[in-house]
N, C-alpha and C positions, 0 to 999 in steps of 0.2 A: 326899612333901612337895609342897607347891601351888606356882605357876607364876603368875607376872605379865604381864600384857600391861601394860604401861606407856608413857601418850601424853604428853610433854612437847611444852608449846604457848607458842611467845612472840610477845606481843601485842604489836606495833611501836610502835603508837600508843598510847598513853597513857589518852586520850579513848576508844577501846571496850574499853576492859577491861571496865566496866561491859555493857554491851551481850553483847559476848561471855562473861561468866558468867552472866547472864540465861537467853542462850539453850542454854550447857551444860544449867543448872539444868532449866531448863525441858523440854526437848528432848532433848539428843543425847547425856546421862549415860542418861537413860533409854532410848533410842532404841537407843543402844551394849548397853546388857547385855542389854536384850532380844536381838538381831539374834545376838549373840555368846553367847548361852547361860552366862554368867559366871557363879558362884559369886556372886559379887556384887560392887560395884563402887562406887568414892569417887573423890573429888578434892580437890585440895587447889591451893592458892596459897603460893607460895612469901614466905617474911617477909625472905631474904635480898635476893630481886628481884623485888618485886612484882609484874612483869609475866610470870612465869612461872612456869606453868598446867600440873601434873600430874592424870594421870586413870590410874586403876588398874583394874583388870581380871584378877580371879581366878579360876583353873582349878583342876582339878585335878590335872594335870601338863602336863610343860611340850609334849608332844605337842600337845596337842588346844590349849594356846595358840599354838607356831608356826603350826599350819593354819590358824587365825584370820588370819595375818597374810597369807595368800594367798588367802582366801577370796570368794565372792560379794560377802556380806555387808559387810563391810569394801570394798570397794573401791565399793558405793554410797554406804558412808558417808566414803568420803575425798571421792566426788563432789560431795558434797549439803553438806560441809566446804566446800572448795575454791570451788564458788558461791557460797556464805553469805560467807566473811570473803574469801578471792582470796589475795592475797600480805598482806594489813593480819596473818595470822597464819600463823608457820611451825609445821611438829613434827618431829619423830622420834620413833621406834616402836621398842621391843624388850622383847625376851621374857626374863624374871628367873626364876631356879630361889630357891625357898629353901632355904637348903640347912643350917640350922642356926636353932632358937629356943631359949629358956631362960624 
């Protein structure tokens, strides 16, 4: 069964939600599955709380996603994150097994 990297992002301000899906879109959805070798990768906006921002990231098990979460790669793109929005956007990271479909 395949393996999630899963980034939850809540956008504080209101006013760059806009801005900050832009430049997912643009940028750092692409930028991510590249860097990260993913299966392939989506996101979504939450209908519950508008202001938070899932991004997914598919492996093939759940190995080779934890390594992800220690990797090079990853921690340029928390860098090149963290410049871009500062504290205007928070996350948390973790790693999902699937463990049953139908």
């Amino acid at each position: 069964m395949s393996s999630l990297l899963v980034v939850r992002a809540e956008v504080h301000d209101p006013a760059k939600r806009d801005a900050f899906d832009h430049w997912y879109e643009t940028e750092h959805l692409g930028d991510a599955h590249r860097t990260f070798g993913s299966i392939r990768a989506w996101r979504c906006w939450s209908r519950t709380d508008p202001l938070i921002h899932h991004a997914f990231y598919e492996f093939s098990d759940s190995d080779t996603a934890y390594a992800i979460t220690e990797s090079d790669g990853i921690k340029a793109l928390i860098a090149e994150f963290d410049a871009t929005w500062g504290e205007a956007v928070t996350r948390t990271r973790e790693v999902i097994d699937r463990v049953q479909s139908i």
